[in-house]
N, CA, C and O atoms as CSV, one atom per row, in Angstrom:
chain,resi,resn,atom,element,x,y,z
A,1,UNK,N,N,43.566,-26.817,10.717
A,1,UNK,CA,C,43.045,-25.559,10.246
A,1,UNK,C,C,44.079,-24.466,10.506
A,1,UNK,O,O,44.469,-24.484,11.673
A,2,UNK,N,N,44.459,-23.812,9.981
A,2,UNK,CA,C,45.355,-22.545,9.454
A,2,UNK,C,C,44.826,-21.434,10.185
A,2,UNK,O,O,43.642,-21.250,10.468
A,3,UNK,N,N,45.765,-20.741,10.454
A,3,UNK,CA,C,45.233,-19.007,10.985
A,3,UNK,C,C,45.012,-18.628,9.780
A,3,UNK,O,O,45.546,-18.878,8.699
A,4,UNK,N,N,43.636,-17.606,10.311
A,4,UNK,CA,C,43.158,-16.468,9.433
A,4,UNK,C,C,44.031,-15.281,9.319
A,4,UNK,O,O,44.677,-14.846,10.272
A,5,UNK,N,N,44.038,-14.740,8.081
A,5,UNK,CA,C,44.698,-13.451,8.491
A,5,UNK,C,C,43.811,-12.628,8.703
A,5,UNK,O,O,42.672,-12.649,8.238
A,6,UNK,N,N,44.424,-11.596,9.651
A,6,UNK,CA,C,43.825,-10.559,9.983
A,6,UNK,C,C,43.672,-9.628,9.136
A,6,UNK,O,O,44.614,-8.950,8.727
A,7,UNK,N,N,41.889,-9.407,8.590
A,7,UNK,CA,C,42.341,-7.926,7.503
A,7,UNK,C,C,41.853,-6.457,8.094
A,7,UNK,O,O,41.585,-5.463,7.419
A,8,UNK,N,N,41.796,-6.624,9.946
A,8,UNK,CA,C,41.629,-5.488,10.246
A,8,UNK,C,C,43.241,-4.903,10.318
A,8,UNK,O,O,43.427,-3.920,11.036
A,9,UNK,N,N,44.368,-5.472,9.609
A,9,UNK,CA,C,45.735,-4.606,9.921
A,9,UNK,C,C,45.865,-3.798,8.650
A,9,UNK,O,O,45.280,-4.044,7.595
A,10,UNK,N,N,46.734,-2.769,8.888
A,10,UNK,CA,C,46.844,-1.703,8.242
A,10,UNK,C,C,48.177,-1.143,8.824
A,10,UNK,O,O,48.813,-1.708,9.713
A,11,UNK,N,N,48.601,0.253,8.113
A,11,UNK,CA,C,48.933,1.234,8.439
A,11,UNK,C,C,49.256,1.479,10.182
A,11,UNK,O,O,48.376,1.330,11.030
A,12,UNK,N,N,50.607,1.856,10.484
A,12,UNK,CA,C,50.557,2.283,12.210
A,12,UNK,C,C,49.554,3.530,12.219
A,12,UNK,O,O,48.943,4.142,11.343
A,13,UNK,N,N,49.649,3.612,13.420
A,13,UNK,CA,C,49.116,4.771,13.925
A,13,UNK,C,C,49.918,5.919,13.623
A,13,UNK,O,O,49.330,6.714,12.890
A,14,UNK,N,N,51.326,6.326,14.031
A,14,UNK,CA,C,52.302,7.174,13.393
A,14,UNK,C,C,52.008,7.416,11.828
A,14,UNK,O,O,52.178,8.595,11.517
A,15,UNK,N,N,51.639,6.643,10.850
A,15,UNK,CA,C,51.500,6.638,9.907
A,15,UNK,C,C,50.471,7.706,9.773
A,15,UNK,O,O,50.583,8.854,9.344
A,16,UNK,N,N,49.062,6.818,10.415
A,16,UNK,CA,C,47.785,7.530,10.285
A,16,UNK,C,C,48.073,9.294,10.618
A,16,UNK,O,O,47.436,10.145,9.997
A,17,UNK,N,N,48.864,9.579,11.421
A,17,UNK,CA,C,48.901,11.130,12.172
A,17,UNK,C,C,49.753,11.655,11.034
A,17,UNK,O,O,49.510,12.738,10.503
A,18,UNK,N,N,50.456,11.103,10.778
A,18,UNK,CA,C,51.622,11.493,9.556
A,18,UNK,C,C,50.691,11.885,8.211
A,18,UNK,O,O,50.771,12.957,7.610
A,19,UNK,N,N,49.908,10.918,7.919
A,19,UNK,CA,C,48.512,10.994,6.438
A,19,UNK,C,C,47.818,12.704,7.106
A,19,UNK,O,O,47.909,13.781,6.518
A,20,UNK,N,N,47.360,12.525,8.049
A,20,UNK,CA,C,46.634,13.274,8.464
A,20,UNK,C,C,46.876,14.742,8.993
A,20,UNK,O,O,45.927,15.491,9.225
A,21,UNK,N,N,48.300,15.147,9.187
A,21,UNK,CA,C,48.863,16.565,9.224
A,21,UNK,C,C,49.016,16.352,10.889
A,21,UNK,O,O,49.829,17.149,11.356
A,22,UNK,N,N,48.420,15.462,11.874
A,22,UNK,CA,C,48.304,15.672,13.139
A,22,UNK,C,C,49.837,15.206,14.047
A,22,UNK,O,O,50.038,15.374,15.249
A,23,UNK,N,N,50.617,14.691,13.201
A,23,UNK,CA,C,52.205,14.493,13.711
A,23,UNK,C,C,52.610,15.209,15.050
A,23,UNK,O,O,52.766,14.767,16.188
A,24,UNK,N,N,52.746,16.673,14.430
A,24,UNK,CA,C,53.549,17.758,15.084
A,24,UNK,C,C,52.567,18.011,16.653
A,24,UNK,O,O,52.917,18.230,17.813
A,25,UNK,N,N,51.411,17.873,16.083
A,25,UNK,CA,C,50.648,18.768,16.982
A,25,UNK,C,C,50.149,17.596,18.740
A,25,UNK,O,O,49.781,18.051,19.823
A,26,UNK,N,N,50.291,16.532,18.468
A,26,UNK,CA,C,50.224,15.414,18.629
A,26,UNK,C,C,51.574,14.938,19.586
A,26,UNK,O,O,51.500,14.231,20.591
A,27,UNK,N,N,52.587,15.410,19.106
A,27,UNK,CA,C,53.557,15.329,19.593
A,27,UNK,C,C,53.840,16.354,20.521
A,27,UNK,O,O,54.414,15.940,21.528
A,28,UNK,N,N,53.560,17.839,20.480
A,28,UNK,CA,C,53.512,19.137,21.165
A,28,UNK,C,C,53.220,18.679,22.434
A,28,UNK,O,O,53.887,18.697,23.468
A,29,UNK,N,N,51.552,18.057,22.060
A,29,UNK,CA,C,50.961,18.073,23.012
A,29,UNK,C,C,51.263,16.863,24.161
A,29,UNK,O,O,50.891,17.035,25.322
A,30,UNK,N,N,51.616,16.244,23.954
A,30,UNK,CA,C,52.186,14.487,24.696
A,30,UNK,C,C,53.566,15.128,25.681
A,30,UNK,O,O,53.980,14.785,26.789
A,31,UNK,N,N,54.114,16.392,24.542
A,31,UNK,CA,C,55.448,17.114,25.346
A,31,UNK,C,C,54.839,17.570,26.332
A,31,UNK,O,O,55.084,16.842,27.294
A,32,UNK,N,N,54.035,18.561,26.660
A,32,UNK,CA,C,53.692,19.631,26.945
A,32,UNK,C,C,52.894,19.006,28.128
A,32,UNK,O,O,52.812,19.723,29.126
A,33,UNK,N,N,52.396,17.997,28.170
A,33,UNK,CA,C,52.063,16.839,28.970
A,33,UNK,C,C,52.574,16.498,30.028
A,33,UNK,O,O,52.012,16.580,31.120
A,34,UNK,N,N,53.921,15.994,29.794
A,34,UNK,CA,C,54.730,15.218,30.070
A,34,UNK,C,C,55.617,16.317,31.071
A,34,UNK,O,O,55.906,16.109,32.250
A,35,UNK,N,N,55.877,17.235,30.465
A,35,UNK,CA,C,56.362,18.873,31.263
A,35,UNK,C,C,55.542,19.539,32.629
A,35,UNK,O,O,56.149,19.873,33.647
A,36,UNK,N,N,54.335,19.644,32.491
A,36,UNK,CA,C,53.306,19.004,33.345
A,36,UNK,C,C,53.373,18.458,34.471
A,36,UNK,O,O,53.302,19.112,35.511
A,37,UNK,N,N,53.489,17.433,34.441
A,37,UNK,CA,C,53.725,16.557,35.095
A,37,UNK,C,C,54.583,16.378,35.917
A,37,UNK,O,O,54.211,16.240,37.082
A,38,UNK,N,N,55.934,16.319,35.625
A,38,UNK,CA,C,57.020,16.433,35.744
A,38,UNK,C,C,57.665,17.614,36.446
A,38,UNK,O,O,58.797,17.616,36.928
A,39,UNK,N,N,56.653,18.787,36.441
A,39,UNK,CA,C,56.632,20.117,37.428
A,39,UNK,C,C,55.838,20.038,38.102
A,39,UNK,O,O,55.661,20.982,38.872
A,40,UNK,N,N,54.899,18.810,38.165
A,40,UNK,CA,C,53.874,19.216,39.340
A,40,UNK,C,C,54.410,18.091,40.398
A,40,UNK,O,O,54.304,18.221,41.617
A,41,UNK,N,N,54.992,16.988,39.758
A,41,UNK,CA,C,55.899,16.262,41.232
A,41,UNK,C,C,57.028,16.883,41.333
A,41,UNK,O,O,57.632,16.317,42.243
A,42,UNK,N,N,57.806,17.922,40.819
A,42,UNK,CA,C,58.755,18.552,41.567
A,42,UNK,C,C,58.287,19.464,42.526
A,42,UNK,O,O,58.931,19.650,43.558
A,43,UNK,N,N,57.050,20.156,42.255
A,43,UNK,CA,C,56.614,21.126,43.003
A,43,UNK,C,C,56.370,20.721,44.149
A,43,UNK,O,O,56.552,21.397,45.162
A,44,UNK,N,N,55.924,19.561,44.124
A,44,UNK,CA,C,55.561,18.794,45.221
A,44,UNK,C,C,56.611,18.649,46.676
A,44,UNK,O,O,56.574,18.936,47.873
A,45,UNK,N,N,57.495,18.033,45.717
A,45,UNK,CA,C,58.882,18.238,46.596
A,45,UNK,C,C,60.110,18.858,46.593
A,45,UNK,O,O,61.235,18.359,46.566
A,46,UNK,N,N,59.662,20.324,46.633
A,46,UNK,CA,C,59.878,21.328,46.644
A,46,UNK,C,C,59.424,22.073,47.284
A,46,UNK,O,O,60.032,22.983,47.848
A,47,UNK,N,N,57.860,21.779,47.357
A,47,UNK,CA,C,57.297,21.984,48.643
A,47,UNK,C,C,56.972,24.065,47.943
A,47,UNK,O,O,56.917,25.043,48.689
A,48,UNK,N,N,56.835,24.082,46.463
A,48,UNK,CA,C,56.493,25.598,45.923
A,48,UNK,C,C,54.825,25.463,45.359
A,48,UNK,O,O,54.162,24.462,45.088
A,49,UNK,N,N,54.625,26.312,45.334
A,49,UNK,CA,C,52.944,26.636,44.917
A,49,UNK,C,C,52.856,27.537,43.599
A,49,UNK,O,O,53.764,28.136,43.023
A,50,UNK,N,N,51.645,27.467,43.326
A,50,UNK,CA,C,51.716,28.284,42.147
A,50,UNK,C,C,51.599,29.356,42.730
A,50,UNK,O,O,52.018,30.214,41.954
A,51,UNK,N,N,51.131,30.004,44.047
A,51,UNK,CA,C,51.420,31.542,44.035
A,51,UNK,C,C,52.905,31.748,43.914
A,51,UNK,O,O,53.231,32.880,43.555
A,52,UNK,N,N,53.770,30.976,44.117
A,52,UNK,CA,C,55.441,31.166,43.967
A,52,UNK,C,C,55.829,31.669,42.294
A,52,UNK,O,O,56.247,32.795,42.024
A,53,UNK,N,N,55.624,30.731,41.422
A,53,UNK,CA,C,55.326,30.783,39.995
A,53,UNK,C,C,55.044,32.090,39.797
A,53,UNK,O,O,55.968,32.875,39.585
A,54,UNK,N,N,53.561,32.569,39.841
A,54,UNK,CA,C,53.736,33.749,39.691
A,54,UNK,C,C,54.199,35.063,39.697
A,54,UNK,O,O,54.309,35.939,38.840
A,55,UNK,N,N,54.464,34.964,40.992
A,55,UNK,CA,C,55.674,36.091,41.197
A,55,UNK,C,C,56.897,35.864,40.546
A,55,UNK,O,O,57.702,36.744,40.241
A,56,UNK,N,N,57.042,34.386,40.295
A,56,UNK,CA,C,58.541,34.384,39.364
A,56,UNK,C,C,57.980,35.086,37.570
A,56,UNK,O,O,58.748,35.464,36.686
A,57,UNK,N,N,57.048,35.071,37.537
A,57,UNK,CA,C,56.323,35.146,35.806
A,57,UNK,C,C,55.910,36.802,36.091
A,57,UNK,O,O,56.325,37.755,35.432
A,58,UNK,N,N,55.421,36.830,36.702
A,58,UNK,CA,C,54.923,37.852,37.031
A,58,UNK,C,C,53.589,38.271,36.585
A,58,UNK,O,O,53.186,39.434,36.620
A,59,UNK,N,N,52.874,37.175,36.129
A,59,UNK,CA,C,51.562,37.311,35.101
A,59,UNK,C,C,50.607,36.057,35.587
A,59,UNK,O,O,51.135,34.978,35.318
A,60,UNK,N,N,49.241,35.934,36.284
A,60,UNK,CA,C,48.227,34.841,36.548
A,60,UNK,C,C,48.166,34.493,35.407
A,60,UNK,O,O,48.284,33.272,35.512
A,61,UNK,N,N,48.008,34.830,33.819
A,61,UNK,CA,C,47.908,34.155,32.779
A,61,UNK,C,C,48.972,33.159,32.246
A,61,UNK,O,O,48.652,32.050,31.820
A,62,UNK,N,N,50.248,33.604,32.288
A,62,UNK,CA,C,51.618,32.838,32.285
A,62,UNK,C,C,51.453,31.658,33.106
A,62,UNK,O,O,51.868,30.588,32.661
A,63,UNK,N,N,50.897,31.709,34.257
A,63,UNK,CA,C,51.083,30.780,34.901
A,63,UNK,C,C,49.696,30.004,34.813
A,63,UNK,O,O,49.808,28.928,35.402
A,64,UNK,N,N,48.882,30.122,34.469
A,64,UNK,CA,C,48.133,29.192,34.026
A,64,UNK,C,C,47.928,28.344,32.581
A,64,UNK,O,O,47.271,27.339,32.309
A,65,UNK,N,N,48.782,29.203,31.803
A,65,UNK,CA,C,49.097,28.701,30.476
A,65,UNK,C,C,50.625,27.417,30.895
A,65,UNK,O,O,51.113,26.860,29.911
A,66,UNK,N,N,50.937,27.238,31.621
A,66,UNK,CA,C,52.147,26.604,32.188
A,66,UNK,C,C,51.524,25.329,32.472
A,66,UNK,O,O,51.790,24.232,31.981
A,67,UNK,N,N,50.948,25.532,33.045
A,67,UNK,CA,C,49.786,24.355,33.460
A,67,UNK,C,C,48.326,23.823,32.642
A,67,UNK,O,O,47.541,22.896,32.839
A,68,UNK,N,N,48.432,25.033,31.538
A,68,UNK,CA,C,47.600,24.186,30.634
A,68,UNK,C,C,47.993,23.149,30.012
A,68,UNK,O,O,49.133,23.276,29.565
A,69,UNK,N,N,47.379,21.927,29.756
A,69,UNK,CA,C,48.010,20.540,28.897
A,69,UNK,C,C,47.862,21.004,27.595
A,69,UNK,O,O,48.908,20.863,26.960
A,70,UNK,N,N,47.017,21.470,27.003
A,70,UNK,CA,C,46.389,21.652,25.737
A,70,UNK,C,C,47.146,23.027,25.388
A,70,UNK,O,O,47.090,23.162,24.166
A,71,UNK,N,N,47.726,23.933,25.889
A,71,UNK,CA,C,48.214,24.943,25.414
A,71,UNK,C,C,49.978,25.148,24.936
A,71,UNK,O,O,50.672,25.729,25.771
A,72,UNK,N,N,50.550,24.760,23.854
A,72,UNK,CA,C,51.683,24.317,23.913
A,72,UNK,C,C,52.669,25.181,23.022
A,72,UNK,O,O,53.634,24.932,22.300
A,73,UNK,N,N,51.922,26.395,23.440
A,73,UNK,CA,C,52.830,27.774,22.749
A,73,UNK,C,C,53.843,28.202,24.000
A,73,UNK,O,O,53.874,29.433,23.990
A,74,UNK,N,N,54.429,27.846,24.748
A,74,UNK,CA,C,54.784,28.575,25.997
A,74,UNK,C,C,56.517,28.837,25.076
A,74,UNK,O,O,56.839,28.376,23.981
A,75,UNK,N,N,57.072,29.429,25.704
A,75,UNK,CA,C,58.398,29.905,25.165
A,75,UNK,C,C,59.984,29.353,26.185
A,75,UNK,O,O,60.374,29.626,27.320
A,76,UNK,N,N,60.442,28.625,25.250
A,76,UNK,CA,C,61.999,28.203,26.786
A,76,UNK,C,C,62.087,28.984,27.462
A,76,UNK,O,O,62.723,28.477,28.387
A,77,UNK,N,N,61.842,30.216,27.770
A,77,UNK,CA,C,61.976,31.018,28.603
A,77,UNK,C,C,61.582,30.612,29.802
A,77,UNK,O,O,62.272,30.202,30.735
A,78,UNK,N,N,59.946,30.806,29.691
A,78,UNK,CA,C,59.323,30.356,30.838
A,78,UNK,C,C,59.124,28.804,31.433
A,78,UNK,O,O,58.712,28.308,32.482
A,79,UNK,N,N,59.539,28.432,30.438
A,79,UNK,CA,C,60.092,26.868,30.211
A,79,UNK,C,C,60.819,26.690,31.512
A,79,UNK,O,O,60.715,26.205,32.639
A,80,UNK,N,N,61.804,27.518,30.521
A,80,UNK,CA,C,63.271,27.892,31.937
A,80,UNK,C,C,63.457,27.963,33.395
A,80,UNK,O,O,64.148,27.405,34.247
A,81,UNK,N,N,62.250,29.190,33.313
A,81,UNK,CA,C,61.962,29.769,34.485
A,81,UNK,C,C,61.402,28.673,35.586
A,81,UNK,O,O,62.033,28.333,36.587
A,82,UNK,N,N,60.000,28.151,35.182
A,82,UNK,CA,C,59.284,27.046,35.695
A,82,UNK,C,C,60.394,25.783,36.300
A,82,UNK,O,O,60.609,25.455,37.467
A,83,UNK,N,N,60.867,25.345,35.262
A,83,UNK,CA,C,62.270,24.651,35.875
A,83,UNK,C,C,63.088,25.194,36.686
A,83,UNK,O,O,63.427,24.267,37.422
A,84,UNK,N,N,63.563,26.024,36.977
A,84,UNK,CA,C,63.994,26.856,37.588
A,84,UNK,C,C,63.648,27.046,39.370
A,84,UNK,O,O,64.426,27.059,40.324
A,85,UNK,N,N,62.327,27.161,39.314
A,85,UNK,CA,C,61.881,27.296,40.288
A,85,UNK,C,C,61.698,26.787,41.281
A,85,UNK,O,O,61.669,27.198,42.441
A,86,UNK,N,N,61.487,25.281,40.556
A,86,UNK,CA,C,61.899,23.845,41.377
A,86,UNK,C,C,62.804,22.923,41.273
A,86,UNK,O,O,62.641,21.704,41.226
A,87,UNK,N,N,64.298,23.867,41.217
A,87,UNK,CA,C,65.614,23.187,41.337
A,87,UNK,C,C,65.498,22.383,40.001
A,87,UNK,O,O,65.449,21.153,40.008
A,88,UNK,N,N,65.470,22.884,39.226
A,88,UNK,CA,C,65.927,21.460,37.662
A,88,UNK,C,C,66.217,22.716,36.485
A,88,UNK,O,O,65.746,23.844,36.342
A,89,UNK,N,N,66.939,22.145,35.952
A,89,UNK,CA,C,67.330,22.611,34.718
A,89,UNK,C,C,66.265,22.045,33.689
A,89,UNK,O,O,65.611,21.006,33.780
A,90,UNK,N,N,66.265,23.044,32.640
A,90,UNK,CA,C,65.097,22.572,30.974
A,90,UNK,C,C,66.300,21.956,29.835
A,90,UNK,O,O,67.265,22.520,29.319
A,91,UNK,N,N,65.810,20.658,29.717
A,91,UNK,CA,C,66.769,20.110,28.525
A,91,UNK,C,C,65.947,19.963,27.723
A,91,UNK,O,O,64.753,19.854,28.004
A,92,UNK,N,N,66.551,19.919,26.235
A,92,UNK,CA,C,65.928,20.006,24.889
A,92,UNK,C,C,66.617,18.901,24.170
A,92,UNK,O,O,67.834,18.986,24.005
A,93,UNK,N,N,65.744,17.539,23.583
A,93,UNK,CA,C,66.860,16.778,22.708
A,93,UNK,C,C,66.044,16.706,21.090
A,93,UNK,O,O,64.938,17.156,20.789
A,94,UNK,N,N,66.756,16.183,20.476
A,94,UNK,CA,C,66.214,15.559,19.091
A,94,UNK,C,C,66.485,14.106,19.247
A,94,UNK,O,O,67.510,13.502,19.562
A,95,UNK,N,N,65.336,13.727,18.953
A,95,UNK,CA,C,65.181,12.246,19.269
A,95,UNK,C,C,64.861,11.410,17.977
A,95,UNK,O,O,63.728,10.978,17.767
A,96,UNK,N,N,65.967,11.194,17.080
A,96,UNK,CA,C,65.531,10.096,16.073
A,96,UNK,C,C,64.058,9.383,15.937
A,96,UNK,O,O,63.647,8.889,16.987
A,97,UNK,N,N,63.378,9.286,15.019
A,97,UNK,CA,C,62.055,8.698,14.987
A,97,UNK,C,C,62.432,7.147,15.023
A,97,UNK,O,O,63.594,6.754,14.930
A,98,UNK,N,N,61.790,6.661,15.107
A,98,UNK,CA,C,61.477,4.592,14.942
A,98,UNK,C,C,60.780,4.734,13.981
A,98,UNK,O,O,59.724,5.358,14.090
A,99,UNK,N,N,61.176,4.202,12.797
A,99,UNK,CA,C,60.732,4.252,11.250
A,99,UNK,C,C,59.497,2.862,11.490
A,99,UNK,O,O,59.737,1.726,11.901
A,100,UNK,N,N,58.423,3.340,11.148
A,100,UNK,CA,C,56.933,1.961,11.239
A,100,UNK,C,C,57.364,1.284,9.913
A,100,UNK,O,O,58.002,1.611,8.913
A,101,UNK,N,N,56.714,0.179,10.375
A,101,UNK,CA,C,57.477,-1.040,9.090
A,101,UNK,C,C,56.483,-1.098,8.369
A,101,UNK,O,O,56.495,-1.799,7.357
């Protein structure tokens, strides 16, 4: 007896977000994530707090928009700054896509 094919396959997922306008936003947000993250174990050992942050921003809203996951308007600036604060530099790349087959 032979394999069945599978007719639940389709389309990637990249595809689906691509059909669907949700690409960019999708991607923002996975960044913006990932940035996150990535400042909250430096902060760590760094041994800085967010009252530090603030006084570098100078704004409680700035600095909670920094730390929002879902909010992914922030500007390299404060990008900058945030990096900054806990010894790291902000790098920016363009990263070729992986074309779905």
């Amino acid at each position: 007896m032979g394999l069945k094919k599978n007719i639940h396959t389709g389309s990637s997922f990249a595809n689906f977000l691509e059909a669907e306008g949700l690409e960019a936003e999708v991607a923002a947000k996975a960044t913006k994530r990932t940035f996150v993250h990535q400042l909250e174990k430096r902060m760590t050992k760094a041994k800085a707090t967010k009252s530090k942050l603030r006084k570098i921003f100078g704004s409680p809203t700035t600095t909670t928009r920094v730390f929002d996951e879902e909010y992914t308007a922030l500007s390299l600036d404060t990008m900058s700054k945030a990096a900054s604060a806990v010894g790291c530099d902000l790098q920016i790349a363009l990263v070729p896509r992986k074309l779905a087959k």
